[in-house]
N, CA, C and O atoms as a GROMACS GRO file, in nm:
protein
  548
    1UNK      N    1  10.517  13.210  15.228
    1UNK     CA    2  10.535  13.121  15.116
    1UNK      C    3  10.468  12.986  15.142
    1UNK      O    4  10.424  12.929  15.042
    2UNK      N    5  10.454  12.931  15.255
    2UNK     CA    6  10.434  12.808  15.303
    2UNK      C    7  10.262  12.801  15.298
    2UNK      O    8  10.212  12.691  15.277
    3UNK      N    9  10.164  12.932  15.320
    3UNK     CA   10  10.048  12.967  15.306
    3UNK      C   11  10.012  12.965  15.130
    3UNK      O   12   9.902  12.946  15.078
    4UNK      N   13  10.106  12.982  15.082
    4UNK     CA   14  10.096  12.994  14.904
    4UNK      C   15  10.084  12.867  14.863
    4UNK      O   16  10.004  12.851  14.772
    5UNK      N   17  10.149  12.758  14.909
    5UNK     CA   18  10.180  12.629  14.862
    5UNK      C   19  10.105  12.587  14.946
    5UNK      O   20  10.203  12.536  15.001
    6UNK      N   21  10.042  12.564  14.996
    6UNK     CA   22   9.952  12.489  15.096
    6UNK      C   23   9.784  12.512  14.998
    6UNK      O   24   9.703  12.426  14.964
    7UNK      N   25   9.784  12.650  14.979
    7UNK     CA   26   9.649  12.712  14.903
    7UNK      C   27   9.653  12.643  14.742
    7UNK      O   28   9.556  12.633  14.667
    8UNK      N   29   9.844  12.584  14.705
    8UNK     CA   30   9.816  12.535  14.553
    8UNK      C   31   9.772  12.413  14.465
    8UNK      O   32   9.855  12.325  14.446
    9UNK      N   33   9.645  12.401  14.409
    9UNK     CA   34   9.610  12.283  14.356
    9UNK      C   35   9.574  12.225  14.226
    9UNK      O   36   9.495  12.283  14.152
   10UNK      N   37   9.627  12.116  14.195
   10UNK     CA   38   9.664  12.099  14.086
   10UNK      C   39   9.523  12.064  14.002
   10UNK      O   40   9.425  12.003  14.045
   11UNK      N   41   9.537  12.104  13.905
   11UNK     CA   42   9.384  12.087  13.830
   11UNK      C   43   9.438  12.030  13.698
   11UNK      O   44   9.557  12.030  13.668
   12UNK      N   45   9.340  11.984  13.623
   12UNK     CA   46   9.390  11.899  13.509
   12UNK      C   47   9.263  11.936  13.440
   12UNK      O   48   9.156  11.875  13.445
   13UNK      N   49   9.300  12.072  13.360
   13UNK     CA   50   9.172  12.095  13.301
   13UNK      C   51   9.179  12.035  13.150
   13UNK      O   52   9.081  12.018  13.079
   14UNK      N   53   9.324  12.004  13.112
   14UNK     CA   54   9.291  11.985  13.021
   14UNK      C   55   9.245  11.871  12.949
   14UNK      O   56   9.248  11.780  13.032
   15UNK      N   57   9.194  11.815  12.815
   15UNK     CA   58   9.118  11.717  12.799
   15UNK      C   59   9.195  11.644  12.682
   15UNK      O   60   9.255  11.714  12.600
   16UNK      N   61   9.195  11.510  12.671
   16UNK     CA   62   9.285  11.461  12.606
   16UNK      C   63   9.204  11.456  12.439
   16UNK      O   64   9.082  11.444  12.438
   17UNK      N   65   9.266  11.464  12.332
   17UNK     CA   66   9.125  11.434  12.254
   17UNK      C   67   9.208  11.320  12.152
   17UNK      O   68   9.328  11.309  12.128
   18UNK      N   69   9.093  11.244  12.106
   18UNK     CA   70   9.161  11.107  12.051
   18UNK      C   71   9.087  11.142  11.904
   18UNK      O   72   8.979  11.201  11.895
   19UNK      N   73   9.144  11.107  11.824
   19UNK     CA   74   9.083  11.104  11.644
   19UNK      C   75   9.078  10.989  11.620
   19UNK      O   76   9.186  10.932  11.621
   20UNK      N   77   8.962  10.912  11.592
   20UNK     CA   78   8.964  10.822  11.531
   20UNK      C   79   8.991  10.819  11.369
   20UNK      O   80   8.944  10.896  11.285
   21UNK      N   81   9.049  10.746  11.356
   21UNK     CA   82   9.110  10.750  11.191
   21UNK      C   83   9.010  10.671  11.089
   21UNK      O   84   9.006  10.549  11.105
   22UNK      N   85   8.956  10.709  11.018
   22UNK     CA   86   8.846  10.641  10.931
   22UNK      C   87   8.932  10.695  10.750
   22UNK      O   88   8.977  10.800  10.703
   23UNK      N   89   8.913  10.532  10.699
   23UNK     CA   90   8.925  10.559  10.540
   23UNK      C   91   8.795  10.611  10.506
   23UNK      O   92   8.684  10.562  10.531
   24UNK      N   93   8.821  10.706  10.452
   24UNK     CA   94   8.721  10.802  10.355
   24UNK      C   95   8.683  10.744  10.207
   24UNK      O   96   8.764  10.709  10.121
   25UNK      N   97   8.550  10.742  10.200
   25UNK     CA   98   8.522  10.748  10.038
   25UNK      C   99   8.606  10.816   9.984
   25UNK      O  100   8.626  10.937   9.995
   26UNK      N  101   8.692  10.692   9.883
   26UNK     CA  102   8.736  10.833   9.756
   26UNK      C  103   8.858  10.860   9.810
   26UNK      O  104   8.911  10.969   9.783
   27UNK      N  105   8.919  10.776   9.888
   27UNK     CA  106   9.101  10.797   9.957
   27UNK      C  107   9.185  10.767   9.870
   27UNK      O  108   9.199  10.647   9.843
   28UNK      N  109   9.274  10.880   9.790
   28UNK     CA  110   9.362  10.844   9.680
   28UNK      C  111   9.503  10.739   9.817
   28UNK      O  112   9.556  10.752   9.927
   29UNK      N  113   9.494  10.640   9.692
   29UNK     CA  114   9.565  10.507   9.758
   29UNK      C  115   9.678  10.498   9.642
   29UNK      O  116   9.719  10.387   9.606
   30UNK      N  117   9.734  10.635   9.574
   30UNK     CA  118   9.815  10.597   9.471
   30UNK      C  119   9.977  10.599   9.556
   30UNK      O  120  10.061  10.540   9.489
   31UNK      N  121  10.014  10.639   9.646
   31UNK     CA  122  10.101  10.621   9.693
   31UNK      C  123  10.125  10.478   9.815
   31UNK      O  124  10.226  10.452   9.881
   32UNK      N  125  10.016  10.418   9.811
   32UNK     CA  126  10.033  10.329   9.888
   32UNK      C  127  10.062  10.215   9.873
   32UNK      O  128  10.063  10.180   9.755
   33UNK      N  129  10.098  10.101   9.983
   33UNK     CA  130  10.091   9.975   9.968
   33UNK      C  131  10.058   9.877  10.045
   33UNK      O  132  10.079   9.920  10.158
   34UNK      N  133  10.013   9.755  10.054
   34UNK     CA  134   9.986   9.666  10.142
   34UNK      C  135  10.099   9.576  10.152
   34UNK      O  136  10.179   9.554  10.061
   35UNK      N  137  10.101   9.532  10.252
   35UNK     CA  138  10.172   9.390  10.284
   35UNK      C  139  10.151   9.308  10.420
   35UNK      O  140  10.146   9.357  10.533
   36UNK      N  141  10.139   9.148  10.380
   36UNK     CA  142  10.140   9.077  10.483
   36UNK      C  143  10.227   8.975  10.472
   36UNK      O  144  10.264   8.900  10.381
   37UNK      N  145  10.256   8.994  10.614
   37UNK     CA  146  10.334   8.877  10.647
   37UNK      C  147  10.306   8.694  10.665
   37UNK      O  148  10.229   8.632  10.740
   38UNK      N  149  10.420   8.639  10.548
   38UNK     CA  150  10.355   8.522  10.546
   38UNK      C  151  10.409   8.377  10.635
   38UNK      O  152  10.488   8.286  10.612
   39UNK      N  153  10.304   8.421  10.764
   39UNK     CA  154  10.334   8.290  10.882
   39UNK      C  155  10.248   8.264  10.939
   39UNK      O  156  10.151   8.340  10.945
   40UNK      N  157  10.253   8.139  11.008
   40UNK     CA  158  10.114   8.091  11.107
   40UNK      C  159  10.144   8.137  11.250
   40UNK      O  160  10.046   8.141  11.324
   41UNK      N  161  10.300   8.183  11.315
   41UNK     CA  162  10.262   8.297  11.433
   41UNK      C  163  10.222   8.415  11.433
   41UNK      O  164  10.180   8.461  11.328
   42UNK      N  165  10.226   8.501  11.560
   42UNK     CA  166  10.196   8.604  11.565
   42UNK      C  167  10.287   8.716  11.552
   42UNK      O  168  10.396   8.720  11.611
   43UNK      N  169  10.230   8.831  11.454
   43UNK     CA  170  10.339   8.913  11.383
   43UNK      C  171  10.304   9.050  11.480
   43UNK      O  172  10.191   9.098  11.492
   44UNK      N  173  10.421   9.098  11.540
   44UNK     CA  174  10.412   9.198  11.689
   44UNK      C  175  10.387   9.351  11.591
   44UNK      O  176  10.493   9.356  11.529
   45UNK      N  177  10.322   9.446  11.556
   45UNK     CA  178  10.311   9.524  11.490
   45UNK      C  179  10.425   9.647  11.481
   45UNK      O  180  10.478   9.701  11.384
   46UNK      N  181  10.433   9.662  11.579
   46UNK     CA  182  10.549   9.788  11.634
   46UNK      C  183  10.696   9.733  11.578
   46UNK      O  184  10.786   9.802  11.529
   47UNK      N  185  10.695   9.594  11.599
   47UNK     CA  186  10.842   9.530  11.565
   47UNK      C  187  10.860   9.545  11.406
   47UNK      O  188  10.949   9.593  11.335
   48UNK      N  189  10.716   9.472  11.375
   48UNK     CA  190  10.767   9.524  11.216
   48UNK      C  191  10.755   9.683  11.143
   48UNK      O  192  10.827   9.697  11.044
   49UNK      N  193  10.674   9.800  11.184
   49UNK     CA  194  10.696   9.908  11.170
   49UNK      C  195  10.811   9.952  11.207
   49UNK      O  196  10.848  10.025  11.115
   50UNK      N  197  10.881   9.949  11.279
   50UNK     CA  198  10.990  10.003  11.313
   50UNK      C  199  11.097   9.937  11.261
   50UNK      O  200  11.205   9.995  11.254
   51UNK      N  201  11.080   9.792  11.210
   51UNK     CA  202  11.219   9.770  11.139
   51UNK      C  203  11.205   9.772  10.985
   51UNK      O  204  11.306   9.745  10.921
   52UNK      N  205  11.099   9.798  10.924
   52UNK     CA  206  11.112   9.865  10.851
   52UNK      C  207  11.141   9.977  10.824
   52UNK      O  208  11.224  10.002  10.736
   53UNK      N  209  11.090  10.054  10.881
   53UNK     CA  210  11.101  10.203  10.874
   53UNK      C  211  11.275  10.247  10.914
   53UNK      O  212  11.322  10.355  10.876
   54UNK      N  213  11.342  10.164  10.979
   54UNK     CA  214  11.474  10.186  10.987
   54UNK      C  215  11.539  10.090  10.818
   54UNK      O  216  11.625  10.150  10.753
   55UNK      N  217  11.497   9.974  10.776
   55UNK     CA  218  11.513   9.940  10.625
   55UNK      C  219  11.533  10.061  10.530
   55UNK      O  220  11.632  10.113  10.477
   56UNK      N  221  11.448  10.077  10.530
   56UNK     CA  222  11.364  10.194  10.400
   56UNK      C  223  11.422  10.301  10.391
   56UNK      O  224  11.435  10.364  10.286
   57UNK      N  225  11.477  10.345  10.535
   57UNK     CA  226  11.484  10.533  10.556
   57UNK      C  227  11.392  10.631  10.474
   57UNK      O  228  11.449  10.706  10.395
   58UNK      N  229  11.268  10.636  10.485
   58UNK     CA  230  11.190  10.693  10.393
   58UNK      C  231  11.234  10.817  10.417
   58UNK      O  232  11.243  10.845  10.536
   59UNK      N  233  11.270  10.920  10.324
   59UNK     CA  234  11.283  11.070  10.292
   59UNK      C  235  11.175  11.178  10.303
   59UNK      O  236  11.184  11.300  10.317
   60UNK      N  237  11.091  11.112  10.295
   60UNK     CA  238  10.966  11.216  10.292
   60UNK      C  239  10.848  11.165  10.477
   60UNK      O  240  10.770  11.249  10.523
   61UNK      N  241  10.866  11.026  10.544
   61UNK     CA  242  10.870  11.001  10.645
   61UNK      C  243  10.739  10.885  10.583
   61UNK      O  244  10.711  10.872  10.464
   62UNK      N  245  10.695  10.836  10.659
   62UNK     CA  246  10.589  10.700  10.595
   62UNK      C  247  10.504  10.723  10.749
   62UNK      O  248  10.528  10.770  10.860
   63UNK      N  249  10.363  10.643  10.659
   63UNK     CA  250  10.249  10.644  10.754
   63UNK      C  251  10.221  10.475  10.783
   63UNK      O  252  10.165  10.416  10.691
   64UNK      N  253  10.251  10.412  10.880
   64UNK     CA  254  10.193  10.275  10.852
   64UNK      C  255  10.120  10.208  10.965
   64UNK      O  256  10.152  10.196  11.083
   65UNK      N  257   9.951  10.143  10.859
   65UNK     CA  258   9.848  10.154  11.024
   65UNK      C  259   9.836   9.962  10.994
   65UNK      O  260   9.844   9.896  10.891
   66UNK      N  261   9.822   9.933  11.100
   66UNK     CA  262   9.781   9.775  11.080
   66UNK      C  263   9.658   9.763  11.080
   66UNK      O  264   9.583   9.810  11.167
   67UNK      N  265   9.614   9.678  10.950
   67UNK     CA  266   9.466   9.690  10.949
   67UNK      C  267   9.402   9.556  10.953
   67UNK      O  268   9.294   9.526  10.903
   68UNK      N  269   9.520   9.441  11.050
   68UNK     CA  270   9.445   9.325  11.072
   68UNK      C  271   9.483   9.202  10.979
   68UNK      O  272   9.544   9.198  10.872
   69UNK      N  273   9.440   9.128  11.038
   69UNK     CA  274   9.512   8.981  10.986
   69UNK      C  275   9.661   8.973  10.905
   69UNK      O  276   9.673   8.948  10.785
   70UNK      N  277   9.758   8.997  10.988
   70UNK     CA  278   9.886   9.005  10.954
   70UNK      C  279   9.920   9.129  10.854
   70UNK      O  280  10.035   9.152  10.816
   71UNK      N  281   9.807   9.204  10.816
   71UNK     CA  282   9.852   9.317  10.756
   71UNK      C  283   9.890   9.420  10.758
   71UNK      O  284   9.849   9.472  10.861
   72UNK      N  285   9.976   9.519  10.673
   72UNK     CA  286   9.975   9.610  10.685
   72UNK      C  287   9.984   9.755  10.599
   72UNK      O  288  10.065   9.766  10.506
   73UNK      N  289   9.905   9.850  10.632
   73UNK     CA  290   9.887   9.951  10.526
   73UNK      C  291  10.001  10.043  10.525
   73UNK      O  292  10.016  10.121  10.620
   74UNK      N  293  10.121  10.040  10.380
   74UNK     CA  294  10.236  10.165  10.397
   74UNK      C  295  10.182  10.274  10.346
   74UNK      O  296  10.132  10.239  10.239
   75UNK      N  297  10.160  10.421  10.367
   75UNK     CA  298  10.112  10.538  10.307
   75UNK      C  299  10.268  10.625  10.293
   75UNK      O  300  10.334  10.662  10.390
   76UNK      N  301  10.296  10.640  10.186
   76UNK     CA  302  10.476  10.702  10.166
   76UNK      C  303  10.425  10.868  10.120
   76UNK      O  304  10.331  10.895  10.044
   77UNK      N  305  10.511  10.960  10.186
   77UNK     CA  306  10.500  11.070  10.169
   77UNK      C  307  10.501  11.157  10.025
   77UNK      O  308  10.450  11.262   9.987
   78UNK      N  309  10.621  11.016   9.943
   78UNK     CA  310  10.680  11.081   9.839
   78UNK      C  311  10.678  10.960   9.725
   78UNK      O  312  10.712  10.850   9.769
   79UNK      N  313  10.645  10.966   9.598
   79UNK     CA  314  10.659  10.835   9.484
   79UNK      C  315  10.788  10.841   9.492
   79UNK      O  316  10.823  10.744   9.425
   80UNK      N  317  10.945  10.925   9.557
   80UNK     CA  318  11.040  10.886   9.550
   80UNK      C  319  11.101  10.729   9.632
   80UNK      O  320  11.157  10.630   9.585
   81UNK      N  321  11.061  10.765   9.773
   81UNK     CA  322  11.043  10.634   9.883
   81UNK      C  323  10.979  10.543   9.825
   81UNK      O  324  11.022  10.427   9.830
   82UNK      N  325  10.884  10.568   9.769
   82UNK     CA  326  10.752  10.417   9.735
   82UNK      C  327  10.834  10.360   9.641
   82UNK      O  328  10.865  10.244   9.669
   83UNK      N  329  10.885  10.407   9.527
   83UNK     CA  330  10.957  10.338   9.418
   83UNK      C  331  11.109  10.276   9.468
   83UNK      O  332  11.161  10.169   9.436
   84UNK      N  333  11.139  10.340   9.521
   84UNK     CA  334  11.256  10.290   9.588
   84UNK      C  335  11.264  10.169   9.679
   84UNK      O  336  11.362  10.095   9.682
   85UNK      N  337  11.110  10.148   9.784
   85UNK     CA  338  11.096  10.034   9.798
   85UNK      C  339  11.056   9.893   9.737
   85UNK      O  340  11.074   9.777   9.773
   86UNK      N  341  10.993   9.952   9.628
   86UNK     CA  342  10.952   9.821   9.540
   86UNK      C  343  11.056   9.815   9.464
   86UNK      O  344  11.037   9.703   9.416
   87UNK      N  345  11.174   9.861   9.407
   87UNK     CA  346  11.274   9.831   9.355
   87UNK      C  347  11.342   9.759   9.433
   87UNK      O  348  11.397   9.664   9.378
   88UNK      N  349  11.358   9.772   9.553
   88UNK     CA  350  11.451   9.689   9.637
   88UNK      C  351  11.381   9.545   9.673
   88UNK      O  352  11.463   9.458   9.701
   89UNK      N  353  11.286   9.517   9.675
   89UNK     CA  354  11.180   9.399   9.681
   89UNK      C  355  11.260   9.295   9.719
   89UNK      O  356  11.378   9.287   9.683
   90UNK      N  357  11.214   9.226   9.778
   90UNK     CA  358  11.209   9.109   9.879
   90UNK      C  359  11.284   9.153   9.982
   90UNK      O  360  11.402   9.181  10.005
   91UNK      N  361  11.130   9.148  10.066
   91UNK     CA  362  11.173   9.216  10.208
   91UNK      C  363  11.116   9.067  10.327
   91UNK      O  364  11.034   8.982  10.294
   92UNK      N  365  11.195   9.075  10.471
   92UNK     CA  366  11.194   8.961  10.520
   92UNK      C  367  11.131   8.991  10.654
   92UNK      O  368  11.203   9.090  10.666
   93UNK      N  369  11.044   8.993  10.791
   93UNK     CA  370  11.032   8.975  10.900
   93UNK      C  371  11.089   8.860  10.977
   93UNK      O  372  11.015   8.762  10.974
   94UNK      N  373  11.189   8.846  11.038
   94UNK     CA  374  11.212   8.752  11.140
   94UNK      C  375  11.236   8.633  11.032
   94UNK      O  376  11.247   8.526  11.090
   95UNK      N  377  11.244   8.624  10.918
   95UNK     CA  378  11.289   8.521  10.809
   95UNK      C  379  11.177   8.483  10.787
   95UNK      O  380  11.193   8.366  10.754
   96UNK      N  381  11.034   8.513  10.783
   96UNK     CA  382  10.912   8.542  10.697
   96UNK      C  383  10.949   8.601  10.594
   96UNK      O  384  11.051   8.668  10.600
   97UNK      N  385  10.856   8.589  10.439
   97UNK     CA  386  10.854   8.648  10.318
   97UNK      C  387  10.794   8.739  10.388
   97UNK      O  388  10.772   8.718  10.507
   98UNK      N  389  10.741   8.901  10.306
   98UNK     CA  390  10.648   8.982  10.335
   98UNK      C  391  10.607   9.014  10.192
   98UNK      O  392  10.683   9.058  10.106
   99UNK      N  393  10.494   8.989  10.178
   99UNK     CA  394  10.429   9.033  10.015
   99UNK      C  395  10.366   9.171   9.988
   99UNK      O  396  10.266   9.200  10.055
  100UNK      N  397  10.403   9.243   9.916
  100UNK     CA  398  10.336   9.317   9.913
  100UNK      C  399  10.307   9.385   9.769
  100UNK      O  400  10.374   9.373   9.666
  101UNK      N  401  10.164   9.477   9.794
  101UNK     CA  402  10.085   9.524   9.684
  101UNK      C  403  10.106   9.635   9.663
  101UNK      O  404  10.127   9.694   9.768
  102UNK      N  405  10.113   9.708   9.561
  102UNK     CA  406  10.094   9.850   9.553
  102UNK      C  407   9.937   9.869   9.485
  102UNK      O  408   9.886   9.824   9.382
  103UNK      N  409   9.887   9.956   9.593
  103UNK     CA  410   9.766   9.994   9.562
  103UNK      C  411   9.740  10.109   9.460
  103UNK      O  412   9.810  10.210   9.456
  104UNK      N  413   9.625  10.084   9.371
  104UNK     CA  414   9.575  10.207   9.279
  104UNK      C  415   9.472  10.226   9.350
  104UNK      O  416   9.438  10.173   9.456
  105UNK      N  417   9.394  10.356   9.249
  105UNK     CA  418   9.347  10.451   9.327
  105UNK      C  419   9.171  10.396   9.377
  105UNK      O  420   9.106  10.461   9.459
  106UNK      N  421   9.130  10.300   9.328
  106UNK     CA  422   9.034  10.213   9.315
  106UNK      C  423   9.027  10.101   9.396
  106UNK      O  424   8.915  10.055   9.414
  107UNK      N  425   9.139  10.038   9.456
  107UNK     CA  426   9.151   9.925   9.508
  107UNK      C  427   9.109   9.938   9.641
  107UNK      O  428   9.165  10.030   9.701
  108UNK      N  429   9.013   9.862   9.716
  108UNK     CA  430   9.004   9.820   9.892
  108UNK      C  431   9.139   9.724   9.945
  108UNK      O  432   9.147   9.601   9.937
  109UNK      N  433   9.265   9.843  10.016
  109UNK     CA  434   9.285   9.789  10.100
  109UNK      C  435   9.284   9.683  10.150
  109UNK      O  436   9.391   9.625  10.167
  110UNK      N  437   9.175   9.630  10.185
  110UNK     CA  438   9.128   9.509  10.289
  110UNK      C  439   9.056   9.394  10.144
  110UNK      O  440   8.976   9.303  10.162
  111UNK      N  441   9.088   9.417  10.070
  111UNK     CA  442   9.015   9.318   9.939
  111UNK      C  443   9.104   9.233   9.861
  111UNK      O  444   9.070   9.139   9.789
  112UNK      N  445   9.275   9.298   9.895
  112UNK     CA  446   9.344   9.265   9.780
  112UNK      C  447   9.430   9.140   9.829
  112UNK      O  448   9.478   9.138   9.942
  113UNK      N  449   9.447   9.035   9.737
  113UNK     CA  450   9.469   8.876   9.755
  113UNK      C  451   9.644   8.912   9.760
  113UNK      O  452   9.711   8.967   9.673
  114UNK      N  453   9.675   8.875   9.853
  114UNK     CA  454   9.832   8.878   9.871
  114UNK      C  455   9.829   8.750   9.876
  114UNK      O  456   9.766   8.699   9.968
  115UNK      N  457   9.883   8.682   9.799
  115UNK     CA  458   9.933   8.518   9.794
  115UNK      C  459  10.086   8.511   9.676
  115UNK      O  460  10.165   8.418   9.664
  116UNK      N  461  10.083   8.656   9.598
  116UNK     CA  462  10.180   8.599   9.513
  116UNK      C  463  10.319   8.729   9.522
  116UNK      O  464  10.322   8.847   9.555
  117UNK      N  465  10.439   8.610   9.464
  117UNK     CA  466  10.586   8.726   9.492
  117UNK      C  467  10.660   8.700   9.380
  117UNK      O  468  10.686   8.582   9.360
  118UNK      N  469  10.709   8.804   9.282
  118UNK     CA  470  10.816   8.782   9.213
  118UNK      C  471  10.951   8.740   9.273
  118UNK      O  472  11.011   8.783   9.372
  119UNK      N  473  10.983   8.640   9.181
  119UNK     CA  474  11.153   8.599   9.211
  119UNK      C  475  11.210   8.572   9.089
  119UNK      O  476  11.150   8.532   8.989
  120UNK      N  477  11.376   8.605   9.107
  120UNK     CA  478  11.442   8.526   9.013
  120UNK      C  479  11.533   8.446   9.065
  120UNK      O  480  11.557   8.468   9.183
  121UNK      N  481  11.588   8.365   9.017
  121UNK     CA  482  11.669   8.253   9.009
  121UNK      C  483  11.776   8.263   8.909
  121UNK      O  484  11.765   8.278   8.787
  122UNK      N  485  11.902   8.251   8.999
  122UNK     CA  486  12.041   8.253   8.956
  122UNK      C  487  12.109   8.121   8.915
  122UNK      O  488  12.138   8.042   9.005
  123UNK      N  489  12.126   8.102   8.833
  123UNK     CA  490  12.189   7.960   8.782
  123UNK      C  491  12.315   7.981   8.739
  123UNK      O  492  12.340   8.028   8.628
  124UNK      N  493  12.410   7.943   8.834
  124UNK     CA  494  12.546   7.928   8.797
  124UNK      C  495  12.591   7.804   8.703
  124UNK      O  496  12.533   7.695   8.708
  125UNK      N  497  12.722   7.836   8.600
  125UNK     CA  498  12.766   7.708   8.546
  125UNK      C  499  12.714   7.633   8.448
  125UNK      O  500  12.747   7.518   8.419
  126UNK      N  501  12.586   7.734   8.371
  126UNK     CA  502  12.498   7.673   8.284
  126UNK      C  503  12.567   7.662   8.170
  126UNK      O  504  12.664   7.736   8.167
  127UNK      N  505  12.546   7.568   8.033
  127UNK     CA  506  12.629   7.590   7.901
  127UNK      C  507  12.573   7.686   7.849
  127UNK      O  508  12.462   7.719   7.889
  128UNK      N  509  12.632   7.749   7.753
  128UNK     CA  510  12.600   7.884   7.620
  128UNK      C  511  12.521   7.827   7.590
  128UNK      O  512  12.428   7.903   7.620
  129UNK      N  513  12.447   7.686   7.521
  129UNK     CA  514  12.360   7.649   7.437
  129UNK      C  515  12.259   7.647   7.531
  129UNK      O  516  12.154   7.652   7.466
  130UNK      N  517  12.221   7.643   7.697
  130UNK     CA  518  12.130   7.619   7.731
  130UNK      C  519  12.079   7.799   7.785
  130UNK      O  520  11.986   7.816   7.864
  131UNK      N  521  12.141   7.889   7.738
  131UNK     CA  522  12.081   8.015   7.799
  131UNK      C  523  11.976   8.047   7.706
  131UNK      O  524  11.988   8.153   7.644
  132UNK      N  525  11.865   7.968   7.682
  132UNK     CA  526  11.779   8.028   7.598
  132UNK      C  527  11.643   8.080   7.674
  132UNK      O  528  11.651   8.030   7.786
  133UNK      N  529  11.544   8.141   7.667
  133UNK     CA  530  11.416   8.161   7.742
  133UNK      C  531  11.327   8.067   7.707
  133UNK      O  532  11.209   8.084   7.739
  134UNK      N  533  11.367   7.950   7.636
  134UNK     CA  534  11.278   7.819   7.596
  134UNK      C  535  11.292   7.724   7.698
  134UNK      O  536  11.208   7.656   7.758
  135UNK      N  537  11.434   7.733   7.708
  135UNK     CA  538  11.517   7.665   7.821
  135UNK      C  539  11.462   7.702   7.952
  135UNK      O  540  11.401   7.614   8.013
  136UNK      N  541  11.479   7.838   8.012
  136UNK     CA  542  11.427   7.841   8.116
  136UNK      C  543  11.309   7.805   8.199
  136UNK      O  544  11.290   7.773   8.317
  137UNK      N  545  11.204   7.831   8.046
  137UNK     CA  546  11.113   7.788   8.073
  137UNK      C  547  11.064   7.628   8.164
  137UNK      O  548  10.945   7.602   8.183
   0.00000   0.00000   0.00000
């Protein structure tokens, strides 16, 4: 036995293979979305994938690649998850806003101006005469 194990050597034939991931001409982007985070530090990528992805609980499972300057690309398995996250809207990193886009099927990814966020505003204690949409204005 000791002649068997002495004769045994370990080989490593096998070969690792890496895919580089390239957007394709013509990548339906109807389930997707962008978002970046809006701060002047540095946003750790893994920290925010993963606490989202525990947020969300996506059902169908989510794809999300960082594609640079605080951004990031969500690819959702299912329009059930995707709608469900933009219904829930306003989402936070570390008490950063995070903005985000939903992409159509036409749009670059890497083109689209994230600068703006819906909000509303709750006004307690207002009079009956002032609930008008003139007013709010």
């Amino acid at each position: 036995m000791e002649e068997e194990l002495a004769n045994l050597n370990i080989v490593d034939d096998e070969e690792i293979s890496i895919q580089a991931v390239e957007d394709e001409v013509g990548t339906n982007y109807s389930m997707c979305m962008v978002g970046r985070v809006l701060t002047d530090s540095v946003v750790h990528f893994p920290s925010i994938r993963n606490m989202l992805a525990n947020l969300w609980h996506p059902l169908g499972g989510i794809s999300t690649t960082d594609i640079g300057e605080k951004q990031v690309l969500f690819r959702f398995s299912n329009m059930i998850d995707l709608k469900r996250v933009i219904d829930g809207m306003h989402w936070f990193f570390n008490r950063n806003l995070i903005v985000f886009h939903k992409l159509e099927n036409e749009e670059d990814h890497l083109q689209v101006p994230l600068f703006y966020a819906l909000f509303s505003v709750q006004i307690h204690n207002l009079q009956m005469g002032f609930m008008s949409k003139g007013m709010a204005q």
